[in-house]
N, C-alpha and C positions, 0 to 999 in steps of 0.2 A: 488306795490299796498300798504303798507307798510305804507309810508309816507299818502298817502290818507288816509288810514282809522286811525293812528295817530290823522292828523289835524282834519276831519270829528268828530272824537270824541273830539275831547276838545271842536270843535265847535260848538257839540250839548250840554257837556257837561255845557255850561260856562253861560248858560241861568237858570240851576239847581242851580249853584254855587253863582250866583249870587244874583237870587229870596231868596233863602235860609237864605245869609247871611242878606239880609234885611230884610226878615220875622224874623233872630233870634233877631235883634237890635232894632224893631216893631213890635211885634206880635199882639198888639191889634187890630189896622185894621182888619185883616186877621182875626180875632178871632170872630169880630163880622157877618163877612159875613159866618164861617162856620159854625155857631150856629145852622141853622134850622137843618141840618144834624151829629150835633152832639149829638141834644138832641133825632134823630131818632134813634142814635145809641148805644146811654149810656144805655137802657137798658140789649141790648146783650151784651156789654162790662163789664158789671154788672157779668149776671147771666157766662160770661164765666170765671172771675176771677175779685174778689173783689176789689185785690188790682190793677186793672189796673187805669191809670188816666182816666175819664170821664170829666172835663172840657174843655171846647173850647180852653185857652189859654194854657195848658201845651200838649194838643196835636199839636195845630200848632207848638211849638216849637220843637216837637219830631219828626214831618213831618220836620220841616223845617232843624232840624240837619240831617235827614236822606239823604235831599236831597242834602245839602252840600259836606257831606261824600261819598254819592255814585257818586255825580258828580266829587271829586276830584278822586274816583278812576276809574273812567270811562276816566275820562281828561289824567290821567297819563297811563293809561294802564293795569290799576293792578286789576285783578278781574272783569274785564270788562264784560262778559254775566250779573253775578248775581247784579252789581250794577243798569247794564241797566235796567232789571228787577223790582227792589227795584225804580229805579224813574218813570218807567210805569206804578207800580203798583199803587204808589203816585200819579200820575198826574189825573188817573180816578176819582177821589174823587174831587179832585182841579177843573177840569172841572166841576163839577156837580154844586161846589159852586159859580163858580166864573159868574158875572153879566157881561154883555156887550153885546150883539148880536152876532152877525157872525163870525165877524174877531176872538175875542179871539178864537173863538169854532175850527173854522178852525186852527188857530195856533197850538193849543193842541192838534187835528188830526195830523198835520203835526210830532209836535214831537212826539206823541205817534206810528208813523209807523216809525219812524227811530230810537227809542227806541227800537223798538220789531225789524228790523232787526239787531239792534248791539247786542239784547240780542240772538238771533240764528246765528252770524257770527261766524265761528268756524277759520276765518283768513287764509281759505287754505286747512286747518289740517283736516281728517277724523273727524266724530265726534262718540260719544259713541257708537252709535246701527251699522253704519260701521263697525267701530274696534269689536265690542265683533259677529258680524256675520261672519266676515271672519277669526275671531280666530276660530271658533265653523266652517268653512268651513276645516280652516288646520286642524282643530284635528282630524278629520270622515279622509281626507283623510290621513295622517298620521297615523290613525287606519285600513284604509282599505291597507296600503301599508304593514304595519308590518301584517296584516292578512296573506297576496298573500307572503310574505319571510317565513312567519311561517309554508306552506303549502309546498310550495321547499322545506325547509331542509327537511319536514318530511316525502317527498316524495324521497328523495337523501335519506335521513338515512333511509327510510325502505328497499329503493334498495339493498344500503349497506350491512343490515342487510340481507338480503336474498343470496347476493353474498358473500357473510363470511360466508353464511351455507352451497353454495357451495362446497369451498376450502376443501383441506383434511387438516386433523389434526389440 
C-alpha cells in the first residue's frame, strides 16, 4: 500500500505545485479575480492584526508560496496530514474566487475530498485518540492487577502474622 499512497500523493500533490509556482511568477491575474473577496476580508484582517498584508497581490503570493511548500511536502512525504490540511484549507477560498461553471467547481470537489482523506490517512498506524485510549485501558488494568497482588500479600502476611503468634517463644 506504500507505493500507492507515495504516487497518489505527489499526484494530487503536483497540481498545488504547479498552480503555485505560476501564480508566484504571475500573480496579477489571480490578483485581480480575488479582489471582490479580499476587500470582503481586509476589514477582519485589519481589526485582527494591523500588521497583516490586506492587498490582493501579496496575499495571492503568500497563498501561492503556501501552496508550493505544502505541495512539496505532501509530494515527498514529509509532514503529509498538516500540509494536506494547509492546501484544503487554501483551496476553499480559491473555489469561491475562481470563474468557470462546473468543471472547475467539480474539479476543486474532487481535490478537496482527496485532500481531506490524505489529511486523516494515519498510513496504517493507530492514530491519537486509539493510542491515548488503550494506554488509559493498560493503566486501570495495570492498577487493578497491582490492587488484587497488593490484597494476596496482605492477606498471606496477616496469616503469617497470626501463625508467628502461634508459635512458642
Amino acid at each position: 500500500m506504500r507505493p500507492v499512497r507515495t504516487a497518489a500523493r505527489a499526484m494530487l500533490a503536483s497540481i498545488f505545485i504547479v498552480e503555485g509556482i505560476r501564480t508566484l511568477t504571475r500573480p496579477e491575474s489571480r490578483a485581480d479575480a480575488v479582489r471582490p473577496l479580499t476587500d470582503r476580508v481586509t476589514p477582519l484582517l485589519e481589526r485582527t492584526d494591523p500588521r497583516l498584508p490586506t492587498d490582493p497581490l501579496t496575499l495571492v503570493r503568500v497563498k501561492a508560496a503556501a501552496d508550493v511548500v505544502a505541495g512539496l511536502a505532501l509530494a515527498t512525504g514529509r509532514f503529509t496530514r498538516p500540509a494536506a490540511a494547509v492546501l484544503a484549507a487554501g483551496l476553499v477560498p480559491h473555489t469561491l474566487t475562481e470563474k468557470g461553471g462546473r468543471e472547475p467547481l467539480l474539479r476543486n470537489l474532487g481535490l478537496l475530498g482527496g485532500l481531506l482523506l490524505a489529511a486523516v490517512d494515519t498510513e496504517g498506524r493507530p492514530g491519537i485518540r486509539y493510542r491515548t485510549s488503550h494506554a488509559v485501558d493498560r493503566s486501570q488494568r495495570s492498577v487493578r492487577r497491582a490492587v488484587r497482588t497488593a490484597r494476596r500479600e496482605a492477606k498471606i502476611a496477616a496469616a503469617s502474622a497470626v501463625a508467628a503468634r502461634r508459635l512458642p517463644g
